[in-house]
N, C-alpha and C positions, 0 to 999 in steps of 0.2 A: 325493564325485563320483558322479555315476550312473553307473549299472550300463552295458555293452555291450546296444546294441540298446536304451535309452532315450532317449527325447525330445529329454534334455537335451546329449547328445553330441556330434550335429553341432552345436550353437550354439556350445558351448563352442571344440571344434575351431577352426570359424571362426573367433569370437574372438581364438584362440589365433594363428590364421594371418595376421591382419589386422595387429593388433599386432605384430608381428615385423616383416612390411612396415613398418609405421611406425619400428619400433626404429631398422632396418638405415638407413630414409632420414634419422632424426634422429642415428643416430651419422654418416652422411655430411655431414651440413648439421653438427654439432657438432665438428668437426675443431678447430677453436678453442678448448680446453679446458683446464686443467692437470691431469696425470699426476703423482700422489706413489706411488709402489709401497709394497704394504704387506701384511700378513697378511689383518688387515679394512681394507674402502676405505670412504669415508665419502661421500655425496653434496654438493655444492654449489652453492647457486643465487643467484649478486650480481647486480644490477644494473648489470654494468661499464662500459653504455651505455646513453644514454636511447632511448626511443622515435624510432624513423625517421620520416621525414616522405619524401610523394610515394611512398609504394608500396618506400620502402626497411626491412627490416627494424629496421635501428640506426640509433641517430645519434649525436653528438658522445659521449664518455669522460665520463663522471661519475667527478672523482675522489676526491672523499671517499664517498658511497655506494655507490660500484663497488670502486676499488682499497685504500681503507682498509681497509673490510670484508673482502674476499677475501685480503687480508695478513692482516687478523685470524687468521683463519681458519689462515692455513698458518702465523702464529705462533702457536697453538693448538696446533696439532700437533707441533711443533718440539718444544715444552715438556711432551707428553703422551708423546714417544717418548724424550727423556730423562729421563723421571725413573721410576729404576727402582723405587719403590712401588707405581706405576699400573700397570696390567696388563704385568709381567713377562714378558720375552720374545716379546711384541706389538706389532709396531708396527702403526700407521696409519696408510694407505692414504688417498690422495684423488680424486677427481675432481671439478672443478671449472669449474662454465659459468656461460654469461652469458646473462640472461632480457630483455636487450637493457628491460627495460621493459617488457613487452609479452606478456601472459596467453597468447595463442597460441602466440607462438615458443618461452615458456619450455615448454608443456607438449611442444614436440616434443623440444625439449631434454633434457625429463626422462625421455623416452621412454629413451635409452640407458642410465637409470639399473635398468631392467629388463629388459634385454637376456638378461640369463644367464637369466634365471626364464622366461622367456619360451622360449628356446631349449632349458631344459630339460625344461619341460612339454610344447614338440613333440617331444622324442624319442620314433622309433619311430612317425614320422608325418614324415617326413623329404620323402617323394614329396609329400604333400599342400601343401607349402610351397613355393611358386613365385614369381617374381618375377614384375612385368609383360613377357608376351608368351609365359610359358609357361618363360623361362628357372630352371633351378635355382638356387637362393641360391650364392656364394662361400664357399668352406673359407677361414676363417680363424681365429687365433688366437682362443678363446671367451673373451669379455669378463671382466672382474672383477664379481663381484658385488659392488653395494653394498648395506650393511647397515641404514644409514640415511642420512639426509639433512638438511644443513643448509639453512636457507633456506624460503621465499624472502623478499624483502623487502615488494613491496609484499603487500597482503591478497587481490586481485583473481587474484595471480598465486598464492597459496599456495592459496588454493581450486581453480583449474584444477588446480595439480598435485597438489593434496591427493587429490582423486576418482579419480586413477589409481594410485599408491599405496596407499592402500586397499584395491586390487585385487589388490596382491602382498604385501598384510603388510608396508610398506618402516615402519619410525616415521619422523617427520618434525619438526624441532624448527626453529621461525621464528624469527630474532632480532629484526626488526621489525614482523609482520602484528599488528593490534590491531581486527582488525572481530570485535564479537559473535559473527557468523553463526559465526566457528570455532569457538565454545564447547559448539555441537552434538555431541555424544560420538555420537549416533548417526548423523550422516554425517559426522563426520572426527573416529572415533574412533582414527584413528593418526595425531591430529597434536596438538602441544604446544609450546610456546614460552617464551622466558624473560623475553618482556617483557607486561605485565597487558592483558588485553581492554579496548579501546576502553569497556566496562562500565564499568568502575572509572575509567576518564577521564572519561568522563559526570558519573558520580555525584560526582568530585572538581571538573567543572567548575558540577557543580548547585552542591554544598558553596560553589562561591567565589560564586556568584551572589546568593547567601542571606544571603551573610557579609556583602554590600557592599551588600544594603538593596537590592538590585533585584528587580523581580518583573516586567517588561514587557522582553522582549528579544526579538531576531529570531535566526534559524541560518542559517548559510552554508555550502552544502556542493559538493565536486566531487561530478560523476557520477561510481559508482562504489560498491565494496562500503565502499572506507573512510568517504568523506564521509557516504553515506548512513545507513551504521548508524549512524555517532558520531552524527549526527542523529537519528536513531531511538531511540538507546539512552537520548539525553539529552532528547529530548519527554516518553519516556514514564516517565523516573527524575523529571524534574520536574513531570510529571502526578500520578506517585505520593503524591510528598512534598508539595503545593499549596505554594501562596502563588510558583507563576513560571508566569506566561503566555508563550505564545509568539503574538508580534506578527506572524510572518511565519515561513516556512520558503520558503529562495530554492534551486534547484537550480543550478550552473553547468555546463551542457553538456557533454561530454567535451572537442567539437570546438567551443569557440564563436566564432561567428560578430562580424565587424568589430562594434563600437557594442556588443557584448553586457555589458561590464562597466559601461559608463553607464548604460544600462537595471537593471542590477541596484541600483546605488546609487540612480538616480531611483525603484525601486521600495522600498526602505529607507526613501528620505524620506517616501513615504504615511503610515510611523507613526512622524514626528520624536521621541515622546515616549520609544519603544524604543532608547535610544542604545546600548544594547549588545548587541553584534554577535557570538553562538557560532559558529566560523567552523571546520569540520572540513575542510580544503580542501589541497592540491599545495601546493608552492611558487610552480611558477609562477602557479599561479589567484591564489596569498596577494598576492603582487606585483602582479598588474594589477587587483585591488580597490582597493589602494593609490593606485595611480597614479589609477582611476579616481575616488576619494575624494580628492585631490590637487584632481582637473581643476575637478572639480564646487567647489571651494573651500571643502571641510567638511573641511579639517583641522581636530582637536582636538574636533570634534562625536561620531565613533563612537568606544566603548569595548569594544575590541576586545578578547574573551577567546582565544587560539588552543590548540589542540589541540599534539599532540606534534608533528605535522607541521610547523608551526613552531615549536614547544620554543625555543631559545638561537641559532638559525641566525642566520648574518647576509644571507645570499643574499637572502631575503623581501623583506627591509627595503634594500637596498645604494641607497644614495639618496633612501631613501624614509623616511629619520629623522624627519624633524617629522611624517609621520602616525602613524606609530609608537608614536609618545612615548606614555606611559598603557597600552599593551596589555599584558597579562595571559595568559601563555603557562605550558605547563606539558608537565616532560619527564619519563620513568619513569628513577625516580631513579638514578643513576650516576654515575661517577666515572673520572676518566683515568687510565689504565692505562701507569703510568710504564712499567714492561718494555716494551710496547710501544711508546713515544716513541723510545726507546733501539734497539729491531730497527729500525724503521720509518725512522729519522735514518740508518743504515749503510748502508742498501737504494742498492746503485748497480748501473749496467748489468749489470758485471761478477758480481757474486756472489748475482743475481735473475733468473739465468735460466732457472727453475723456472715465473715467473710470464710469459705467453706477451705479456702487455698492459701489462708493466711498460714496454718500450720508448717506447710511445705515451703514458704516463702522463708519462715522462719529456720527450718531446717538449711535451706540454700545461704541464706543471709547469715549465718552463723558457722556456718561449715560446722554442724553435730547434727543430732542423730534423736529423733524422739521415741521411746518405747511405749510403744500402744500394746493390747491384748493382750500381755506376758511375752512381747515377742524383745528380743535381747538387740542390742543396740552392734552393731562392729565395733572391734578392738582399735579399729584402725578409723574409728570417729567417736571424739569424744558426744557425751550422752548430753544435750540440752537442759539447762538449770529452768528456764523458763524469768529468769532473771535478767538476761542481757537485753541490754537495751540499744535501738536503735539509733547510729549517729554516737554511741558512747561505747558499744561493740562494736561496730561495724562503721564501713565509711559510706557515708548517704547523701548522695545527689538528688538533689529533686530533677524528675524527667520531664522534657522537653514538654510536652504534650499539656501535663496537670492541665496548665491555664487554659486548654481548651474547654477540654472535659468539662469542666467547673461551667465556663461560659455554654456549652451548650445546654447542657442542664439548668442553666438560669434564663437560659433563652425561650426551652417549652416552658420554664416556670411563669414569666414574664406573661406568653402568649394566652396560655391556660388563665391568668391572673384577669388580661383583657377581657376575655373570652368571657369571664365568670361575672365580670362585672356589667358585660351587655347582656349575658342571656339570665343572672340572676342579679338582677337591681338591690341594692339595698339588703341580702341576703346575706347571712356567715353558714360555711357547710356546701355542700352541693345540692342541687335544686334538682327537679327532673329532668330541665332541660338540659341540664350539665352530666346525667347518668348514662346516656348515650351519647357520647362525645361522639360529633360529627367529623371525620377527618377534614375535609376539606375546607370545612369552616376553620377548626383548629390551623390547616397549613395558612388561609392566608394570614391569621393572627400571627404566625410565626414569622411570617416575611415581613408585618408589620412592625416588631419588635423594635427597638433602638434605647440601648440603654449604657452606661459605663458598666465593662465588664469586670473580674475579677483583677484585673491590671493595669485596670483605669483606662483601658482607650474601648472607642465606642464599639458595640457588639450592634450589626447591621447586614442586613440581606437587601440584592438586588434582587432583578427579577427572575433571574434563573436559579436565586436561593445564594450564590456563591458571598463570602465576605469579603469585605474591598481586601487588596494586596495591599500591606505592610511585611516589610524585611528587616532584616538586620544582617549586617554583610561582617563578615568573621576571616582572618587571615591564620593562617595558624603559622606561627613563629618559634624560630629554634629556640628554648630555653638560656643559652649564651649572649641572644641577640642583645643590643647597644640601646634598643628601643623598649626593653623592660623585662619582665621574668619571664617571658618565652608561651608557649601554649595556646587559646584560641584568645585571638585579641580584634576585638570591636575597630572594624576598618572604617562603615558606614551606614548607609541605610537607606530603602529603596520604597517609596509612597508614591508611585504615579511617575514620580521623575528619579535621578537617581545623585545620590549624594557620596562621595566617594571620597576619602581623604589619602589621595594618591602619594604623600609625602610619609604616613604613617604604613606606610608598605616596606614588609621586609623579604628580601626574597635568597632562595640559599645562596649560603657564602656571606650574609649578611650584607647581602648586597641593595645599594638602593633606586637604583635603576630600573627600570622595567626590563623584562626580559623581551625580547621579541620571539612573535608567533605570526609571521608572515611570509608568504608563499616566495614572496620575492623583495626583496630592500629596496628602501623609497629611493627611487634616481638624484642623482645629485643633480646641484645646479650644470643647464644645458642640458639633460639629454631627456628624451621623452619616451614614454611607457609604449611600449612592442605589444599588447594585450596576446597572452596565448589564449588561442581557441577553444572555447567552453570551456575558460577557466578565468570566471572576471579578475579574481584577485590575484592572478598571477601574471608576469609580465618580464622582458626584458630590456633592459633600459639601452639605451639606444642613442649615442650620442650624437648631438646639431654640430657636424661639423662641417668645413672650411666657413662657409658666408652665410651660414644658416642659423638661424637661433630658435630659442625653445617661445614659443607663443602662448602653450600651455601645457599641461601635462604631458597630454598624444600627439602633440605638433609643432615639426616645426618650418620655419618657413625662410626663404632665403631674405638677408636686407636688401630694401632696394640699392641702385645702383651707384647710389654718393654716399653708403653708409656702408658701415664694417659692424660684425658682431663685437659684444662686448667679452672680456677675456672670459668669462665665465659662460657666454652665449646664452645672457638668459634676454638681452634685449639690441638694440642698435645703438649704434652712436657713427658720428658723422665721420670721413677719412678725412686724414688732415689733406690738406692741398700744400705739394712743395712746387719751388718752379726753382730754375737756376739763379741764384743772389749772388749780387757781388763778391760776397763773402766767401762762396762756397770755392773751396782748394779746386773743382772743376774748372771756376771761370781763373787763375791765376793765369794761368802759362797765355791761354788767348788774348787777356786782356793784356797780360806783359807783350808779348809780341804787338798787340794793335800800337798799343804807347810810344815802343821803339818805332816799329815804323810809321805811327804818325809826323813823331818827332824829325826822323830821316826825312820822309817825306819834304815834311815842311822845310826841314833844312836843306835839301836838294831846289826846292821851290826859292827859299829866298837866294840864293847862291845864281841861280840864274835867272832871277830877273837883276841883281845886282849888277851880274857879267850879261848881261842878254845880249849885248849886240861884239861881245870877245869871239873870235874864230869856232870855238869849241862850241859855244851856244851855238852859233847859226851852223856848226855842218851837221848839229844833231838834229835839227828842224826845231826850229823855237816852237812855233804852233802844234804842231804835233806831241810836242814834247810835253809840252803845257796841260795839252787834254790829257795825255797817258798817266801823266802824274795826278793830275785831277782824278784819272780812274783808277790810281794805287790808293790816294789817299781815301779816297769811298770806303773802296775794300776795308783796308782799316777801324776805317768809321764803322762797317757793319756791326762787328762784333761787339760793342757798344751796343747797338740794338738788339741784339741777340742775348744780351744778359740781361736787358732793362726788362724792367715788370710787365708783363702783355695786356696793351688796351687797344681803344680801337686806333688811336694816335700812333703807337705804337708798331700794330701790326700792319697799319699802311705804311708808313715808312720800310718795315721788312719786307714788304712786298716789291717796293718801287726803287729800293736802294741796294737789295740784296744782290739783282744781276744787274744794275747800273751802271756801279762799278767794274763788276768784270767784264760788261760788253761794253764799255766805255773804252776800258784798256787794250781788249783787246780785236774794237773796230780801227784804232788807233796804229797796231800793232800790225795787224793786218793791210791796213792803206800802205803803211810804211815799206812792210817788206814786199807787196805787191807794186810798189812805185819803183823799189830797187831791181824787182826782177823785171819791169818792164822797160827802163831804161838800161839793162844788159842787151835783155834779149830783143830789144830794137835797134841797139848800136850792133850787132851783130849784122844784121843789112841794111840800116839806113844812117844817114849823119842826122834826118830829120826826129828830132825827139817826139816821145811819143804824147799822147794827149793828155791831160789832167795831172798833170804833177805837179802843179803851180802849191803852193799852199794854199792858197781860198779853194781850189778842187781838192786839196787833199782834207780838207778841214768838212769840205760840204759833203764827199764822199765819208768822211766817219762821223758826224751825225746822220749821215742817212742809216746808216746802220744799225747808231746807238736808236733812232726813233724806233724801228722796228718795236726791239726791246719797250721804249715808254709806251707806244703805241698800246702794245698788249697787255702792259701792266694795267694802265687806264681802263682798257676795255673790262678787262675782270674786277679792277674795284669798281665800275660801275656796276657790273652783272652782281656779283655776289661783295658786299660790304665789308670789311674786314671787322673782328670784334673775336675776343678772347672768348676761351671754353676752357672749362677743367676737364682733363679728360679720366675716368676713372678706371677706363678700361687695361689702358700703357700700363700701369703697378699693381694691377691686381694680382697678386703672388699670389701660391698658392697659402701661404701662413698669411691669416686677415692681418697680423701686427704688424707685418712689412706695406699693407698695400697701402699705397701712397694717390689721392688726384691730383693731376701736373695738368698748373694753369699755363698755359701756352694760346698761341694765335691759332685759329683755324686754317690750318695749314698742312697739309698732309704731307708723308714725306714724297708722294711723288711730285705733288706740287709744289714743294720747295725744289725736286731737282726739275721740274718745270720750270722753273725761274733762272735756274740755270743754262738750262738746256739750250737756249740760245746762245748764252755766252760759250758754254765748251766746242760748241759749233765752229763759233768764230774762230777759237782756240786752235781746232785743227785743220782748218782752214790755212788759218797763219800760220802753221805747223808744214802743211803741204809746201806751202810755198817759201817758208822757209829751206826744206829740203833744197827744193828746186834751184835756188838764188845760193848755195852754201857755195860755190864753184866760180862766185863774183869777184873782180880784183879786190887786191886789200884795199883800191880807190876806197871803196865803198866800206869802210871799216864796220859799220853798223849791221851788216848782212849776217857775222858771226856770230852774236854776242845776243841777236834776233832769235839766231837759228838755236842756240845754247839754251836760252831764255824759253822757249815752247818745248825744248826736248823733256827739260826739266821740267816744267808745270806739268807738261802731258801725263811725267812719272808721279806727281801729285797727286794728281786729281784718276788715275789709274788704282793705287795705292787706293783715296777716300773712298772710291764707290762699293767695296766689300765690306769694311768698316763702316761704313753709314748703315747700310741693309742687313750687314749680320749681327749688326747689336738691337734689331728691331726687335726681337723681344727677350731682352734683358732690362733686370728690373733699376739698371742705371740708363735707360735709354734715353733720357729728356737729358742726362748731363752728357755721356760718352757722344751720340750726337750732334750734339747743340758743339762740344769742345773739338770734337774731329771736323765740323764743319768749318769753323771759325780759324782753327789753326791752318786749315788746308788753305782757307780765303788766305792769309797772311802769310805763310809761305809762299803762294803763289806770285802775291802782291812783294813781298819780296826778292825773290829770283828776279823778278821785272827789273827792280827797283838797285838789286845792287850787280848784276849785269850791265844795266844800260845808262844806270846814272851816276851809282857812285866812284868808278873814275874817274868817270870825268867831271866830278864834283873835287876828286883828290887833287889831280892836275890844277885844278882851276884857283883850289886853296891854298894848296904846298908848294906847287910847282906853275907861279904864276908865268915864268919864263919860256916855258912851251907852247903858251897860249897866247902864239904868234903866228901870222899867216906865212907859209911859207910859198917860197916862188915856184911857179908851175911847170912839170918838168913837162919834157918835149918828150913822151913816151909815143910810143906809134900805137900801143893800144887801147893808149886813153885818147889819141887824135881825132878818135871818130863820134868819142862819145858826143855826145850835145853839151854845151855848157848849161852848168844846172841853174834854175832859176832865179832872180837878182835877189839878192841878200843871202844864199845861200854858198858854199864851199862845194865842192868835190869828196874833200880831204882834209882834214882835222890835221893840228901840228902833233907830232908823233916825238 
């Protein structure tokens, strides 16, 4: 304290004077109290009426939070003054009031609980202490000191009188206050409780929230320290931990106004998908949400998790069962305390008249009427016998709470008990060092305490005074349900971690499912989560389609390029690889036509080397005839390559055989009808035949031609290798199930018709000059049939070249091409083959008799020509 003639002195003073005024008016306004005589006195603060209404302090008896509790209490002490273990030759003292409810009254209330301290800080300051008007205070008997204090109940109400307390060193120990805010050591470091901070409720109602797959819920709270923090504590325990959005945060007014609880469920329904509802809230608020969720017709729609405030009560709920059903309640874990069923069951007028409020309990609890002072009872309430008895007149639940009460009150017993046995060794009674009980000595004995409490589990403070969090989790279930007689039913229980027996869940309709309370539904397999913006738990699902798959939740990502997603797109898997197979109804029709004209071929070939040196062979040119068929039967042969499986064997062969053939036949074709038109159009002005018609010039003239062709083939399998590729690009449809990789040669289609390209060259080459020669005598029978033979192929391969390029991207492109090329080869190779050889294969088999030279006529326009070269004819027999 400061020094005389400091600063700080008059304030104090004042202080000092002020507070006394207030003592003296709250121990007058406190007359209403219960008196236990004692060595140490203990404080008391129940609820034993609720809140007044209209400007009156009290209202109706509360009697399981008012008089259970405050019996608690005085059987507490009963049991602490007999048992001589517990501080020896000490008894306890009570004093005991009523906080009517209401944070105001009670802190005047608690004023008289510091009356002595108060009184004896102004000793020797006696004049300075005056009443209103100048009057001196009343001599009277100097109060009991109390040493500490049970109570209060609600949180709103232990904060007001927590801050004054504080101010005299009193400890302070809550059986029901559970708001955060008191965990503050540093403004309510003398207060401590035995039931877990509103914290540990949070965090146990987070744990069920998690448990049950929700992650979109809204909070319901009264005005006030308790709704607000249990709101508070549980936003930001489930901000910490993620994966629970809060949909909404609703306040409910202290004092609210007509229509106020429809407005709050019409503002619930904005986010229908939040169906469950963390609701920190009174009783009565718990009840007219009820009702107001009733009105509105969403029974069974919200999934209501409640705080302790409605724990197991049935008051909440009294008619309001079918909304009920499903809610998810949870109480700090306890157990009924038989001794006290047994005190509390004997308690009649007569032998409770210690408790000033039993009377009116008694009246309440019996529904009659006691007549005091000659005053007459109403007709309309029967008169009180003073005979009924509790539990056998009336129906009696022991209240939630008892087993606090009990424990806290065993808890300063406990500490006081330390306490007495360091500062009075070996002593029975109280010692002097025990007659000024020092507060702050006495609180840390209290936080020291640890003992089995009135319900067997341990009774312990940490440093902030709070007791560990134990729960018990409660479902309340329709009475009809499958799963037993209906009511609040034992689901689990919450010690640090959380134990949940998710199968013994019954939820309305008797359903066993969990309900869902999530902003948006988990995406199925493939698609991945859209996050809306400032809003984690919300999301639209999004699905990995054409070649994309899900990687993980929020992604996904295309397969690489030799893989397809799987039908579900939650992974890849490889595309099969097709190529053209024998087998495939594509290759039939080409490979039937190569077969046939192999077959021809060859039959054309043995036929005339059999007959080779018959008139028919030699006027069609043996040698020439020989290589052109040579370059029909290639052709042929191609198609064979062109279905065979693609290696590197393979696609060299395609490369070197593919225009071989047809620049084979048609260098052949070419010399041929260039030799006919040269030997016209030289007999035209000369008898001298013209140069290179010989056959070894005719023969050296079409390999010179056909080299070109090898020439270049060579040069490019030396440049670039031949060797197969899948290619995955050809069949990638837009459905991943169709896309197909087609193993083929490295071959592109221009340079497949680069392969050609030389030969259709030749082609219309020999085409020109077929034209030109079409005007030749019938001498030369072969100029026709030449000219016939290129008009038709030209219409071929005119036909192939839109049909190759327009089926470039269709997803049959490796067969419709690969078959329109092949077929077009064997048509072509055809037209050759049955123009120019097979009648004269017919003649030479059927009609052996024609295939005679005939004698040479004396025409005058053949006189000029040149005789054609030895071993050769003019003219074929006809």
């Amino acid at each position: 304290m400061a020094g005389p003639g400091s600063a700080g002195e008059p304030r104090l003073r004042a202080l000092l004077r002020w507070l006394l005024v207030l003592a003296q008016a709250g121990a007058a306004g406190a007359a209403g109290s219960v008196r236990l005589a004692g060595g140490l006195t203990l404080g008391g603060l129940f609820p034993v009426h609720a809140r007044g209404a209209a400007g009156r302090a009290c209202g109706p008896l509360k009697k399981e939070q008012g008089v259970h509790r405050l019996e608690a209490m005085l059987y507490a002490l009963d049991r602490v003054n007999a048992d001589p273990e517990l501080l020896p030759g000490v008894r306890l003292g009570a004093r005991l009031l009523d906080t009517c409810s209401r944070d105001t009254y009670a802190l005047e209330q608690a004023l008289s609980f510091v009356q002595a301290l108060i009184r004896r800080r102004g000793d020797g300051d006696e004049g300075a202490v005056r009443c209103p008007g100048g009057v001196p205070p009343l001599r009277s008997a100097p109060p009991e000191r109390v040493v500490a204090v049970v109570g209060a109940s609600a949180s709103s109400v232990s904060i007001m009188v927590a801050n004054v307390l504080r101010l005299f060193a009193i400890p302070q120990i809550s059986y029901a206050s559970t708001a955060p805010e008191l965990s503050d050591s540093t403004r309510y470091d003398f207060f401590s409780r035995v039931v877990p901070p509103d914290s540990y409720q949070a965090q146990a109602m987070v744990d069920i929230v998690r448990a049950l797959g929700w992650n979109y819920v809204s909070t319901l709270a009264s005005e006030g320290n308790y709704g607000e923090s249990g709101v508070e504590a549980f936003v930001q325990i489930s901000r910490e931990a993620g994966g629970v959005c809060i949909a909404q945060s609703i306040k409910i007014p202290r004092e609210p106004k007509p229509g106020e609880f429809n407005k709050v469920i019409k503002r619930l329904m904005e986010t229908p998908n939040a169906r469950g509802i963390i609701i920190f809230a009174n009783e009565d608020d718990i009840r007219r949400v009820l009702e107001a969720a009733r009105q509105a017709n969403l029974t069974g729609h919200f999934l209501w998790v409640g705080s302790d405030s409605w724990g197991a009560k049935t008051s909440p709920i009294l008619n309001l069962e079918d909304v009920a059903v499903g809610a998810i309640t949870i109480l700090p874990k306890r157990a009924s305390i038989d001794g006290f069923d047994q005190y509390f069951m004997t308690r009649s007028l007569e032998n409770n008249r210690r408790n000033i409020w039993f009377a009116e309990f008694w009246e309440e609890n019996f529904n009659c009427k006691l007549t005091s002072s000659g005053t007459q009872s109403d007709d309309s309430t029967r008169k009180c016998t003073g005979e009924e008895r509790i539990g056998r007149d009336s129906t009696y639940e022991q209240e939630g709470k008892v087993q606090f009460v009990i424990d806290a009150v065993y808890a300063i017993a406990h500490a006081l008990h330390s306490m007495h046995q360091a500062l009075c060794p070996g002593l029975t009674g109280l010692c002097p060092a025990m007659e000024t009980t020092d507060g702050r000595v006495l609180l840390q004995y209290i936080r020291a305490v640890r003992f089995n409490g009135s319900a067997g589990t341990p009774v312990m403070f940490n440093e902030n005074g709070d007791a560990p969090g134990r729960y018990d989790i409660f479902q309340y279930q329709a009475a009809n349900g499958s799963a037993g007689s209906g009511g609040y039913q034992a689901v689990g229980q919450w010690a640090e971690t959380l134990r949940l027996d998710v199968e013994a869940l019954l939820w309305s309709g008797e359903l066993r499912e969990v309900p869902r309370s999530q902003c948006s539904l988990p995406c199925g397999p493939g698609e991945r989560k859209k996050m809306v913006k400032g809003v984690p738990c919300c999301w639209h699902c999004e699905p990995c389609d054409g070649y994309r798959f899900q990687v993980d939740e929020f992604t996904c990502e295309a397969c690489p390029g030799d893989m397809r997603p799987t039908r579900n797109h939650t992974g890849c898997r490889p595309t099969p690889v097709v190529r053209l197979t024998w087998s495939s109804p594509w290759a039939a029709p080409p490979l039937l036509l190569a077969v046939l004209g192999s077959v021809a071929t060859t039959t054309v070939v043995a036929t005339f080397v059999r007959h080779n040196n018959t008139p028919i062979v030699r006027a069609s040119g043996r040698e020439l005839s020989y290589v052109l068929l040579t370059g029909i039967f290639l052709i042929y042969a191609i198609t064979f390559l062109m279905v065979a499986e693609p290696g590197a064997a393979v696609c060299a062969a395609r490369r070197l055989f593919l225009g071989l053939g047809t620049t084979l036949s048609y260098s052949a074709l070419l010399t041929k009808t260039n030799r006919i038109y040269r030997i016209f159009e030289q007999g035209k002005r000369s008898v001298t035949p013209p140069p290179f018609i010989s056959p070894t010039s005719q023969l050296a003239i079409t390999f010179s031609l056909t080299s070109v062709q090898v020439v270049g083939v060579m040069a490019w399998l030396g440049a670039q290798p031949p060797h197969s590729v899948i290619d995955y690009e050809e069949q990638r449809t837009v459905d991943p199930e169709q896309a197909r990789g087609v193993l083929k040669c490295d071959m592109s289609d221009l340079s497949l018709i680069g392969c050609l390209g030389y030969s259709l060259l030749l082609m219309v080459t020999c085409t020109v000059y077929a034209i030109k020669a079409r005007g030749v005598p019938e001498t030369f029978n072969e100029a026709k049939p030449i000219g016939f033979t290129m008009y038709t192929t030209c219409i071929i391969w005119l036909a192939f070249v839109p049909i190759f390029f327009g089926t470039a991207q269709s997803a049959e492109k490796i067969y419709i091409q690969t078959t329109t090329l092949t077929v077009s080869l064997s048509l072509s190779a055809s037209v050759s083959l049955g123009m120019l050889y097979v009648p004269k294969t017919y003649v030479i088999l059927f009609h052996p008799e024609q295939n005679v030279q005939k004698r040479k006529r004396s025409l005058k326009a053949t006189s000029t020509v040149a005789a054609p070269p030895k071993g050769e004819d003019t003219e074929a027999p006809k």
